[in-house]
MIDREN-927479 format. One line per 4 residues: their letters; for each residue x, y, z of N, C-alpha, C, O. Coordinates in Angstrom, 3 decimals, m for minus. Atoms other than C-alpha are relative to their C-alpha. Layout:
<atoms>
A> X,Y,Z,X,Y,Z,X,Y,Z,X,Y,Z  ... $
</atoms>
This chain:
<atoms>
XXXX> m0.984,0.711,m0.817,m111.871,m214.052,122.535,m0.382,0.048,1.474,m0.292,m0.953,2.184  0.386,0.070,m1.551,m113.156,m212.651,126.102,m1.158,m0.883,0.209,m1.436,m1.486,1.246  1.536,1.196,m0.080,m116.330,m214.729,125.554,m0.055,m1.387,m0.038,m0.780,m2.211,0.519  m0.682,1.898,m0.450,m114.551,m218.108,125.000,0.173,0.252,1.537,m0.732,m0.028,2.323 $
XXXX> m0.519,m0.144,m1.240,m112.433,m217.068,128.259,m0.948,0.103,1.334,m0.739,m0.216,2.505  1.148,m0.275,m1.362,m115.616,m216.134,130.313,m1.196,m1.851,m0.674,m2.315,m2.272,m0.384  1.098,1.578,0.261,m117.297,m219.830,128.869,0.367,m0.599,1.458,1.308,m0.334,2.205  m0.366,1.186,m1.601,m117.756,m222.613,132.079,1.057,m0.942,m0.745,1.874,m1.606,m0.106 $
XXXX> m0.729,1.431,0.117,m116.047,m225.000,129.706,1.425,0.922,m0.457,2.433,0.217,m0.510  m1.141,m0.085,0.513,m113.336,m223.014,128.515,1.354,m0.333,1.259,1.315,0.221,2.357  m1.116,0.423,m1.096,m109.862,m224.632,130.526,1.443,0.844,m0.825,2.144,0.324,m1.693  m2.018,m0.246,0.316,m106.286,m222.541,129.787,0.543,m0.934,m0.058,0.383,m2.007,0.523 $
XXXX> m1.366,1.406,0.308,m103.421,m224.426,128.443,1.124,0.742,0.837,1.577,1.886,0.835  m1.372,m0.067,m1.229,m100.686,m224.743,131.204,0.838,0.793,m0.558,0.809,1.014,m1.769  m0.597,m0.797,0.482,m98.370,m222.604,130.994,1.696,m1.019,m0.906,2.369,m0.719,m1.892  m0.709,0.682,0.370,m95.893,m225.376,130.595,m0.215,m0.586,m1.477,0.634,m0.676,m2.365 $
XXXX> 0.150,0.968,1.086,m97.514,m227.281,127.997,0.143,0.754,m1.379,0.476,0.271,m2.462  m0.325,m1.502,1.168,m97.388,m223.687,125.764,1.171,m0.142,m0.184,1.400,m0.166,m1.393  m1.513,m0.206,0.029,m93.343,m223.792,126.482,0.302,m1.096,m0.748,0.912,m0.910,m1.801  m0.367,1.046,0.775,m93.069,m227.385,125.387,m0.551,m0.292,m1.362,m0.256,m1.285,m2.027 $
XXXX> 0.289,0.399,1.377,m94.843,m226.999,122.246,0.541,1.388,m0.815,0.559,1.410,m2.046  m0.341,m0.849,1.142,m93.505,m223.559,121.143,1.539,m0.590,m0.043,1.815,m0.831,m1.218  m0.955,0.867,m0.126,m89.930,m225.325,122.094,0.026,m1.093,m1.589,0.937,m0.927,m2.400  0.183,1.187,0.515,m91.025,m228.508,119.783,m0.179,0.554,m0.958,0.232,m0.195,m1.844 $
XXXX> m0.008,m0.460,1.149,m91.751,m226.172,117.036,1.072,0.929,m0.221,1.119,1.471,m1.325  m1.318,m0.650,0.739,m88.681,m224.378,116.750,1.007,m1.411,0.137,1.870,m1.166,0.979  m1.052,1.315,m0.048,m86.526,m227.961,116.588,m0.609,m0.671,m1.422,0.075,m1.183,m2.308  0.347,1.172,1.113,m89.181,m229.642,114.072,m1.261,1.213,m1.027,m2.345,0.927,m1.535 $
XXXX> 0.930,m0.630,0.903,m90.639,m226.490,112.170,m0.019,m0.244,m1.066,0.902,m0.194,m1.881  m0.031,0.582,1.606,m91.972,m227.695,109.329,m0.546,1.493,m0.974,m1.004,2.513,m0.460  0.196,m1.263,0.670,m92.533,m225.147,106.355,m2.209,m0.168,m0.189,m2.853,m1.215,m0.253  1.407,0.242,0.086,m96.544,m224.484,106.055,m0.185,1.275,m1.228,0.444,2.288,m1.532 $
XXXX> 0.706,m1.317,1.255,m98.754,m222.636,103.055,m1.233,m0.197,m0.152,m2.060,m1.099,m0.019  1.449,m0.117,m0.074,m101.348,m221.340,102.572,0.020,1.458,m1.177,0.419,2.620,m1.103  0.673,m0.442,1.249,m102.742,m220.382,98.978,1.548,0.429,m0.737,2.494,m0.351,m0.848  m1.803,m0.403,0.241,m99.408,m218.482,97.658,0.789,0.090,0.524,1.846,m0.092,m0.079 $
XXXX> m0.924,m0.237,m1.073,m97.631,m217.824,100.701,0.314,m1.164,0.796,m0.545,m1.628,1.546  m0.784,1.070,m0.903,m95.449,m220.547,102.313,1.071,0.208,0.527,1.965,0.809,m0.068  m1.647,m0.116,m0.585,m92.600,m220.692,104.683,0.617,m1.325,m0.366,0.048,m2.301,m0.855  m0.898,1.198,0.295,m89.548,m223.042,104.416,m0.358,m0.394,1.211,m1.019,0.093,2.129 $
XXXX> m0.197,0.741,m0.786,m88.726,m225.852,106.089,1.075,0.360,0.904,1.937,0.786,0.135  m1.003,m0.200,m0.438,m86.146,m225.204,108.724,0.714,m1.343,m0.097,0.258,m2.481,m0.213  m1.270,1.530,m0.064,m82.748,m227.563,108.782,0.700,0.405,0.485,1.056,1.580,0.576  m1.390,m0.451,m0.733,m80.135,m228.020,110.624,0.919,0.915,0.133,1.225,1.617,1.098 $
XXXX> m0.489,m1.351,0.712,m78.023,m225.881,108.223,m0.108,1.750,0.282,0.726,2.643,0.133  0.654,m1.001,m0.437,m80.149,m223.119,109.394,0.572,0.480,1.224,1.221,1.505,1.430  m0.278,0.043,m1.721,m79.677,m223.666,113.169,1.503,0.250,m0.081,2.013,1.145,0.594  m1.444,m0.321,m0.163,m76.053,m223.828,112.482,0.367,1.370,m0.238,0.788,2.194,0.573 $
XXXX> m0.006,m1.796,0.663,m75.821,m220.585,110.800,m0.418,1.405,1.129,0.169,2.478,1.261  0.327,m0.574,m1.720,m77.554,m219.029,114.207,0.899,0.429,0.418,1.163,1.630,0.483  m0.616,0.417,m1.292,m75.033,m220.405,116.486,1.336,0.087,m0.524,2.182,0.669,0.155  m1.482,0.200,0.714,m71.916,m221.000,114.169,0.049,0.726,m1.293,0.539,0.049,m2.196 $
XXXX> m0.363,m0.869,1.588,m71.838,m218.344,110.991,1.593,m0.202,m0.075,2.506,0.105,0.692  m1.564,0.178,0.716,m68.761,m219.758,108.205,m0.314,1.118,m0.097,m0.045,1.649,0.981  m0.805,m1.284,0.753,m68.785,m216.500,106.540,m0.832,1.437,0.582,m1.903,1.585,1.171  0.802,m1.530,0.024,m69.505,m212.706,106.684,m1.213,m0.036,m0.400,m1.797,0.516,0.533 $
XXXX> 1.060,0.215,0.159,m72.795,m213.322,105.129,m1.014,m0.408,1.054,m1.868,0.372,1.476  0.574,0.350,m0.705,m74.242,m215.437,107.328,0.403,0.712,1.228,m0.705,1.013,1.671  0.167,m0.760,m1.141,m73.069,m213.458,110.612,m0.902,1.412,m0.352,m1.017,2.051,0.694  0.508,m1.298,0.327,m74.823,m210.399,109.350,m1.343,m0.422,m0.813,m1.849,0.426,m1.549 $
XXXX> 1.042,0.468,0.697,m77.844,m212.674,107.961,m1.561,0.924,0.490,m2.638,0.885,m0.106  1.255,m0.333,m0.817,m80.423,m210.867,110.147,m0.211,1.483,m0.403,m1.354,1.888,m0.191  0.129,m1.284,0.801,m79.807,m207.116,108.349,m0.827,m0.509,m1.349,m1.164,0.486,m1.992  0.864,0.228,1.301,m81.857,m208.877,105.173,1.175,m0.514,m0.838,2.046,m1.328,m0.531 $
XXXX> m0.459,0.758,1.592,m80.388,m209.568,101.774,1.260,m0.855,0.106,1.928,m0.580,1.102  m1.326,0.902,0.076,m77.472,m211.970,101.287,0.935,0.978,m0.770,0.612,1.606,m1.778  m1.090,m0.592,0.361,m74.228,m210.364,100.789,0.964,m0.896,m0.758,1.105,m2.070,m0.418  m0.944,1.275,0.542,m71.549,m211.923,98.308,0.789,m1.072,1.367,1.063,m0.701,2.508 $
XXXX> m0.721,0.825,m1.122,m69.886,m214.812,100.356,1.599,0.280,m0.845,2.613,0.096,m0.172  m1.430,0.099,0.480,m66.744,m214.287,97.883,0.398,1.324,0.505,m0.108,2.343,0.035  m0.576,m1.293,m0.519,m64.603,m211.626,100.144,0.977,0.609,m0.912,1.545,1.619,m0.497  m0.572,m0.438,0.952,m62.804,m210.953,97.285,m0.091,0.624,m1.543,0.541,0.988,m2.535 $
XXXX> 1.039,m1.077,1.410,m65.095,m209.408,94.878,0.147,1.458,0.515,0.649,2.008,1.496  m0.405,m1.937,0.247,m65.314,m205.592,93.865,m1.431,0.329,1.103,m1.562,1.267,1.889  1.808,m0.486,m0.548,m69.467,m205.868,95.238,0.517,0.056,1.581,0.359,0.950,2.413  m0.341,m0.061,m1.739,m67.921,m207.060,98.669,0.710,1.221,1.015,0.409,1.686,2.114 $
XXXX> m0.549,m0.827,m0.557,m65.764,m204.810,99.435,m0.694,1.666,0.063,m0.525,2.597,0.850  0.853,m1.401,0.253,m68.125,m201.909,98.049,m0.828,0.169,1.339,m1.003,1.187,2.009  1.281,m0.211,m0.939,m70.796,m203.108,100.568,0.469,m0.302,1.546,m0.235,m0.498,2.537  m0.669,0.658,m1.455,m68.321,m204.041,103.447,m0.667,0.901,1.013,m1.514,0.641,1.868 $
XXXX> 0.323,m0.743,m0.958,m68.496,m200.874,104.986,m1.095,0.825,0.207,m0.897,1.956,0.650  1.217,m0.611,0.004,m72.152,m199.895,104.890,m0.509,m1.308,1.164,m0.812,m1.012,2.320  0.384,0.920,m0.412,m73.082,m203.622,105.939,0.538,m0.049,1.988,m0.160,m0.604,2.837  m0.446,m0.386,m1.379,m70.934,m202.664,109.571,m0.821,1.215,0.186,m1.648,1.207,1.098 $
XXXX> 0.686,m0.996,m0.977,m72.325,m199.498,110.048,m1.452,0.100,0.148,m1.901,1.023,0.826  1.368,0.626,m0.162,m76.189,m201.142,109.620,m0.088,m0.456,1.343,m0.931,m0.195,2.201  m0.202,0.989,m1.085,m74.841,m203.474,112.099,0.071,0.644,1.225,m0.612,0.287,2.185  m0.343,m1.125,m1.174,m73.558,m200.677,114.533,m1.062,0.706,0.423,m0.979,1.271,1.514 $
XXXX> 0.936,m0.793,m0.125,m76.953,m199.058,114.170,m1.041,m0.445,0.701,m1.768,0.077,1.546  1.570,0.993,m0.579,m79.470,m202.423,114.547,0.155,m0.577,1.415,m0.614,m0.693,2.369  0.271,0.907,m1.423,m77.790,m204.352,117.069,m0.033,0.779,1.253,0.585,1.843,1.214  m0.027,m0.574,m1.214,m78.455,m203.342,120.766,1.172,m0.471,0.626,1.525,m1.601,0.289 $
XXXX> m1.576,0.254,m0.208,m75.017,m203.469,122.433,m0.469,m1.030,0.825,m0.233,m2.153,0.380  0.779,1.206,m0.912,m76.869,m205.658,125.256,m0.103,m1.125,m0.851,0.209,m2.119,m0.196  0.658,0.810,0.545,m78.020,m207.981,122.327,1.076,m0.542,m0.350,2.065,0.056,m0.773  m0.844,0.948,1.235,m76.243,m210.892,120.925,m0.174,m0.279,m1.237,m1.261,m0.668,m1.665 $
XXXX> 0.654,0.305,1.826,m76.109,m211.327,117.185,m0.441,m1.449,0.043,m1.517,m1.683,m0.508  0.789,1.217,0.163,m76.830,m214.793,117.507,m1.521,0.280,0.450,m2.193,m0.136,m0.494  1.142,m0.005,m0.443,m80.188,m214.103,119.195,m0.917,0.947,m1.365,m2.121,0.831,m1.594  0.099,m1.057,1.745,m80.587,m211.525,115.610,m0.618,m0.726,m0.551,m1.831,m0.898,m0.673 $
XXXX> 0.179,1.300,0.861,m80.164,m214.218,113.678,m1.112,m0.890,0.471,m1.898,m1.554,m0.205  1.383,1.399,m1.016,m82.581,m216.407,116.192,m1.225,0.836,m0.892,m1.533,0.580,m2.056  1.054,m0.854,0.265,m85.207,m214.109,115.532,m0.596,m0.036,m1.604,m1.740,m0.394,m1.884  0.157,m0.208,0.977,m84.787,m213.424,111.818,m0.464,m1.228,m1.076,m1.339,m1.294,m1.940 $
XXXX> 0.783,1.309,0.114,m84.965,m216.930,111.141,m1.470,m0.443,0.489,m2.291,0.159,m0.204  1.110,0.141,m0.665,m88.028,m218.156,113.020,m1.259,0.659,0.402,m2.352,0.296,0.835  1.321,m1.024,m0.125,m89.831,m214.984,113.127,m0.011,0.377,m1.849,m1.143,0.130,m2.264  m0.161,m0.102,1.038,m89.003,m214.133,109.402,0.093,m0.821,m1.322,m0.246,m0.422,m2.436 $
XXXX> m0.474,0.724,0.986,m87.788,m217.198,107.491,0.891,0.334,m0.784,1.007,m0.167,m1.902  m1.374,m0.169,0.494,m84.548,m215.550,106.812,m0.639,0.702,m1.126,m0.184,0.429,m2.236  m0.074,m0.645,1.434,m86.154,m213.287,104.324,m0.993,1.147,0.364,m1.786,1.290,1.295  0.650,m1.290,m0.069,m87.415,m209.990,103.544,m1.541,0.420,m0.191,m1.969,1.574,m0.230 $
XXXX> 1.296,m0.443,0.473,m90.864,m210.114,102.788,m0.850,m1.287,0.774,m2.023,m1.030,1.044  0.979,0.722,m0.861,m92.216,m213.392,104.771,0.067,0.414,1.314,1.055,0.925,1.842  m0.621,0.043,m1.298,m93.073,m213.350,108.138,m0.918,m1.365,0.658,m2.133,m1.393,0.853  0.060,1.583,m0.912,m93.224,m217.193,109.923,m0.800,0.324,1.613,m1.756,m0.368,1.963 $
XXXX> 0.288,0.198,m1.108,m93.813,m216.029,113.453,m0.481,1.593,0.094,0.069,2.375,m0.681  0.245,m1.448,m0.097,m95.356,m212.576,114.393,0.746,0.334,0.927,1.845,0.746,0.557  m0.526,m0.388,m1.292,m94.281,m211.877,117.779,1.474,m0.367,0.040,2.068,0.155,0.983  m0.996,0.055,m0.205,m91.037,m213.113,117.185,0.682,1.172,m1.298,1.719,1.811,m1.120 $
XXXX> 0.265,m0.850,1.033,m91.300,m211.031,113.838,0.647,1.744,0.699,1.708,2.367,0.679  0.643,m1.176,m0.746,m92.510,m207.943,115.763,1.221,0.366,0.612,1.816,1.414,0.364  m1.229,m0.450,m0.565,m89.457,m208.529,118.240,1.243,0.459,m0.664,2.096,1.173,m0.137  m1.272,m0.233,0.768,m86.915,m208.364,115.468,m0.128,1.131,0.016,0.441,1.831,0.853 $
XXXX> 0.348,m1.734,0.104,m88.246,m204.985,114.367,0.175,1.151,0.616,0.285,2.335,0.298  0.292,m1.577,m1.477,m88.363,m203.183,117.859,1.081,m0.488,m0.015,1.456,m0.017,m1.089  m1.314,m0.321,m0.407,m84.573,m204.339,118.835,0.958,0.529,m1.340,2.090,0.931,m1.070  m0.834,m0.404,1.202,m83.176,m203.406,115.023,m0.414,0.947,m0.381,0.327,1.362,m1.272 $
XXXX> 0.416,m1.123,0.232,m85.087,m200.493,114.630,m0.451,0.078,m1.011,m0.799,1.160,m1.482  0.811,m0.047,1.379,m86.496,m201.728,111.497,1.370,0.243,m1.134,1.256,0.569,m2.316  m0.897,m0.272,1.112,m83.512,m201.360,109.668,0.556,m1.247,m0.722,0.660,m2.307,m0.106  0.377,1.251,0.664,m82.993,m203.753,107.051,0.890,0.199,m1.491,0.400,1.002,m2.285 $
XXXX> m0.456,0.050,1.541,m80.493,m204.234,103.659,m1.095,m0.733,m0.786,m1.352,m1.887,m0.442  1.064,0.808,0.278,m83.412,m205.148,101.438,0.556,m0.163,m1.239,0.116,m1.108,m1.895  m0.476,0.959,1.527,m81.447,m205.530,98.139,1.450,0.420,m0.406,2.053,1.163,0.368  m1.074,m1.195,0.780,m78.312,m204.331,95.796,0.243,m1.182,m0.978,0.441,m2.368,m0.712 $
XXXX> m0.268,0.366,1.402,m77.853,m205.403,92.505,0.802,0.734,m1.219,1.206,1.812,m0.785  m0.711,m0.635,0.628,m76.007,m204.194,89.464,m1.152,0.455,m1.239,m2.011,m0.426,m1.268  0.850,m0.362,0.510,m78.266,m202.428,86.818,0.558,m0.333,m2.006,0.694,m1.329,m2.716  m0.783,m0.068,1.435,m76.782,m201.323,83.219,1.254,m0.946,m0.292,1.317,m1.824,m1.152 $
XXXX> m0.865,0.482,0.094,m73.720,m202.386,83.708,1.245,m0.548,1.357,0.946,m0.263,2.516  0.200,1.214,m1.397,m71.619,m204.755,86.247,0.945,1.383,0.791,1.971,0.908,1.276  0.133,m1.469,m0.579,m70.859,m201.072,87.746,m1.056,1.034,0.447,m0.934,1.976,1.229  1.025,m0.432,m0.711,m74.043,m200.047,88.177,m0.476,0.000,0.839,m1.628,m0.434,0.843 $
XXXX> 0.644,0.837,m1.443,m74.519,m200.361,91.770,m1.299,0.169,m0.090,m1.987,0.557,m1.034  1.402,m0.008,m0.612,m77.450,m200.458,93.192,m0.664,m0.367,1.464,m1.144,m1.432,1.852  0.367,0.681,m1.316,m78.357,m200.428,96.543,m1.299,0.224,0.747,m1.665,1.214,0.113  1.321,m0.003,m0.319,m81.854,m200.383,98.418,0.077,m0.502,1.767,0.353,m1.645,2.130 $
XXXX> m0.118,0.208,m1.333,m81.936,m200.075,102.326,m1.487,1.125,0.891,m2.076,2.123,0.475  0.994,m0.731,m0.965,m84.547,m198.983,105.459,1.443,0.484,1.141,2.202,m0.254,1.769  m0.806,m0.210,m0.864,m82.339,m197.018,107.396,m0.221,1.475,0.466,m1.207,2.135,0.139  0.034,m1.775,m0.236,m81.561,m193.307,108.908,0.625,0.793,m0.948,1.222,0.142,m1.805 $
XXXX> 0.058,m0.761,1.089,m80.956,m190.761,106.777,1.724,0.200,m0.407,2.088,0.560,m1.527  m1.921,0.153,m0.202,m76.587,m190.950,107.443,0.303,m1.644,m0.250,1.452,m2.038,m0.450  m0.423,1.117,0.455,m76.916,m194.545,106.768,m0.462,0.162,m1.866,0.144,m0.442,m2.751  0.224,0.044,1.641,m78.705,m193.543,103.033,1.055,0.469,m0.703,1.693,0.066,m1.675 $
XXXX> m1.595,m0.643,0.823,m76.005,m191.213,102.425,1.078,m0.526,m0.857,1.525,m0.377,m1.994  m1.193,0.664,0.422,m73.398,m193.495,102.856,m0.531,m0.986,m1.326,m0.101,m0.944,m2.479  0.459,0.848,1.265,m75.240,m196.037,100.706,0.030,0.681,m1.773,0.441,0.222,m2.839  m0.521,m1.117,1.177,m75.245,m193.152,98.098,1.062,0.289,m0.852,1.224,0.308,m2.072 $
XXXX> m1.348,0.156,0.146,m71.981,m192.741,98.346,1.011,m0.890,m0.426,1.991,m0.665,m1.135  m0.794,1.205,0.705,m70.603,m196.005,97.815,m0.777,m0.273,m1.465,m0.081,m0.549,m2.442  0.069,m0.306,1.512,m72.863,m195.891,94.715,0.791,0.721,m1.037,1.507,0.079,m1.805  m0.644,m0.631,0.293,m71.520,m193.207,93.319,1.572,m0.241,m0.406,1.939,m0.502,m1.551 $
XXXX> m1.435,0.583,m0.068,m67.799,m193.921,93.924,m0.231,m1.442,m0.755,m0.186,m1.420,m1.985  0.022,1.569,1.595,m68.190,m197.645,91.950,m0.593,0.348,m0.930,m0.347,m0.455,m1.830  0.609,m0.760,1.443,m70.196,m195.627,89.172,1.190,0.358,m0.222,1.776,m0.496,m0.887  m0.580,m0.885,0.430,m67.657,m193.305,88.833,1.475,m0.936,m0.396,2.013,m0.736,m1.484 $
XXXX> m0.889,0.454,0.342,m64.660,m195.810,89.168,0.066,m1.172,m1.026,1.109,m1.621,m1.502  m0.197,0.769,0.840,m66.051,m198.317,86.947,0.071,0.355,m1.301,0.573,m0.225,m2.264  m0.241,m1.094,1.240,m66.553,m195.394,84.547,1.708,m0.073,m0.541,2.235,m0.526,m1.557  m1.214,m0.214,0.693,m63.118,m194.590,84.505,0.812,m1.432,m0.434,1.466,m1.402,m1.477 $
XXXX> m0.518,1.212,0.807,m61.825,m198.361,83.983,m0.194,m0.455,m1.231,0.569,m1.079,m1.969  0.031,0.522,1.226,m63.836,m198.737,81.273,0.353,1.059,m1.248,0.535,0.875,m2.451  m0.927,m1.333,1.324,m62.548,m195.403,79.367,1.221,0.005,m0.095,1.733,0.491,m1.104  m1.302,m0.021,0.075,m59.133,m195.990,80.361,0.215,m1.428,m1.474,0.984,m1.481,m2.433 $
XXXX> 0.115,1.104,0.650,m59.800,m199.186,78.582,m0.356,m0.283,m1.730,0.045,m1.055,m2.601  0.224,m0.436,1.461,m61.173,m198.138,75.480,0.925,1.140,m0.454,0.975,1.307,m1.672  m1.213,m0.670,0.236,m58.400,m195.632,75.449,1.201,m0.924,m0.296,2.041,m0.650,m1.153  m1.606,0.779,0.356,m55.574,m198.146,75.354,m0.688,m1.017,m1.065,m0.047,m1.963,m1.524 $
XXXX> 0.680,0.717,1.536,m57.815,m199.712,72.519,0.938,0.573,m0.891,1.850,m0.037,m1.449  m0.310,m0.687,1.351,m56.875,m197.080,70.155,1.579,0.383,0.104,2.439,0.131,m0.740  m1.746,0.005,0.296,m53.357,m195.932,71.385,0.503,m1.067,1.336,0.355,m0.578,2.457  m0.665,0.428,m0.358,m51.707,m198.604,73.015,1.039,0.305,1.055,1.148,m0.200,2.172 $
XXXX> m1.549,m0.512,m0.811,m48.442,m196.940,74.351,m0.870,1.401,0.506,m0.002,2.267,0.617  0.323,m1.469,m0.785,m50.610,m193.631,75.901,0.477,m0.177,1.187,0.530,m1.326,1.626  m0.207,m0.148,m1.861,m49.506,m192.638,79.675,m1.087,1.623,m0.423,m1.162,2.596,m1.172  1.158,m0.946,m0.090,m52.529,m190.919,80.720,0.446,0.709,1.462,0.912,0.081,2.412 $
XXXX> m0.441,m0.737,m1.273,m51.849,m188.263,83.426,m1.214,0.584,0.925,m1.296,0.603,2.153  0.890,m0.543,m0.894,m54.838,m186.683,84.290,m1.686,m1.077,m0.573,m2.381,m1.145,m1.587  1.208,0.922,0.093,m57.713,m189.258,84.849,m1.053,0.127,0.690,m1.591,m0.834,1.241  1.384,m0.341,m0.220,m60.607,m187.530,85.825,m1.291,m0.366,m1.408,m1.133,m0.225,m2.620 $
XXXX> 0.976,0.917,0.700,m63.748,m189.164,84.258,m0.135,1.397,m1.484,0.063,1.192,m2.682  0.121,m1.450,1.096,m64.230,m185.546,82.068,1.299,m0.260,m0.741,0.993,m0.740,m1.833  m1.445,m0.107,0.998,m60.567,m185.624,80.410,0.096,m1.599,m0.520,0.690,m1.812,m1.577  0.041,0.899,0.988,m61.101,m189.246,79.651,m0.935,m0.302,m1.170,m0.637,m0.904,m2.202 $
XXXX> 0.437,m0.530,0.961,m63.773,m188.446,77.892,0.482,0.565,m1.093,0.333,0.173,m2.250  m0.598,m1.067,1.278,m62.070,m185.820,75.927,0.940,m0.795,m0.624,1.017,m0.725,m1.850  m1.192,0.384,0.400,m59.175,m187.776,75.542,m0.717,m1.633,m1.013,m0.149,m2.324,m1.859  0.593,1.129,0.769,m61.438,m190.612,74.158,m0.482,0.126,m1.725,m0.341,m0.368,m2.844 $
XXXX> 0.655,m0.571,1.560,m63.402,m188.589,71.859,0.607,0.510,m0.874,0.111,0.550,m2.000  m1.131,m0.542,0.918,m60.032,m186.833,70.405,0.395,m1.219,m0.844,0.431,m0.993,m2.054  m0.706,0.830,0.152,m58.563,m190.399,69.885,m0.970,m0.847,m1.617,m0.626,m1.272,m2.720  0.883,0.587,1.218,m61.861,m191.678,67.914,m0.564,0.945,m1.380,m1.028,0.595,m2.466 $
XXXX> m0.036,m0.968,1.237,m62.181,m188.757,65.749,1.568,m0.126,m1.257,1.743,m0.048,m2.473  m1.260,0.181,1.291,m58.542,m189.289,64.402,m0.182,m1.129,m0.447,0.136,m1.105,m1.636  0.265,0.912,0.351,m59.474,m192.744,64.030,m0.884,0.144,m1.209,m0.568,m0.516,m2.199  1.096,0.118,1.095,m62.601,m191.888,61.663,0.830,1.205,m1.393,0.583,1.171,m2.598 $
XXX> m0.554,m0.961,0.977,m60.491,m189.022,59.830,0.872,m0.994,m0.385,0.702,m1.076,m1.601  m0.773,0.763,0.784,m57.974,m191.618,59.002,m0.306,m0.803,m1.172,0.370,m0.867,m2.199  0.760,1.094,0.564,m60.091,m194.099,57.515,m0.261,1.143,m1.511,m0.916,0.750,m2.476 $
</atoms>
């Protein structure tokens, strides 16, 4: 590169004419590939989402993975309060989330594993500290959380934690549940995940002794 720069013919591009074409490519970025790896096309849709986020999802698009948009699911509310204290961690109080979002888009392509622009890339990284929701899914069963994050070691916790707690409570829904299978009219008093157990396995043993 210093050996172009020291050529007689080599001429710098204005500094202007650099502004008006990195400008012209964030308005008309088209998606490009090369061999397996391609970025999208940007759209409007996109830009709006920036500047104007409809839902919780999209304001918080720049932490990684897509969060349910239905605020009224069991997943949403599980991941509400992890998805704020990411937020509390990445953004710089100085920083605007729209400028997040700028970034994550255009340097990223809105996703976890491409990266569209380096340096705008690069910038995301250093003001978010690298921290990043990179997945959560349900595993065994639609209780199985699952969550997957780059974070500090009090943000894993919590992530832990809200595992845990929806394991444990979807546990007990579905034993309470197979309990009022067999007796109907039970009032269950003590509903710790262990005594529904017991109280399960008592219930299906009289069941098989009957028979």
């Amino acid at each position: 590169m210093d050996s172009i720069k020291n050529s007689k013919f080599y001429r710098p591009v204005p500094f202007k004419k650099r502004a008006i074409d990195f400008f012209k490519g964030l308005i008309f970025w088209k998606g490009r590939k090369r061999g397996i790896i391609h970025t999208m096309n940007i759209e409007l849709d996109h830009i709006r989402a920036v500047f104007f986020p409809k839902n919780f999802s999209e304001k918080y698009r720049y932490l990684g993975a897509w969060i349910s948009s239905n605020e009224k699911s069991a997943y949403f509310k599980a991941l509400y309060p992890l998805v704020l204290a990411m937020d509390y961690e990445a953004k710089p109080k100085w920083c605007p989330r729209w400028f997040l979002r700028f970034l994550h888009l255009f340097g990223s392509d809105n996703s976890i594993v491409r990266v569209r622009n380096r340096t705008l890339y690069n910038l995301e990284k250093k003001l978010t500290k690298g921290i990043l929701f990179v997945d959560w899914k349900t595993k065994w069963t639609d209780y199985d959380l699952r969550i997957s994050i780059h974070a500090p070691k009090h943000l894993q916790d919590l992530a832990d934690a809200i595992e845990n707690n929806f394991y444990k409570e979807g546990t007990r829904k579905e034993l309470i549940e197979e309990i009022k299978k067999l007796a109907p009219d039970i009032h269950l008093y003590d509903t710790t995940i262990s005594s529904l157990e017991r109280k399960l396995e008592e219930l299906e043993e009289k069941k098989r002794k009957e028979k």
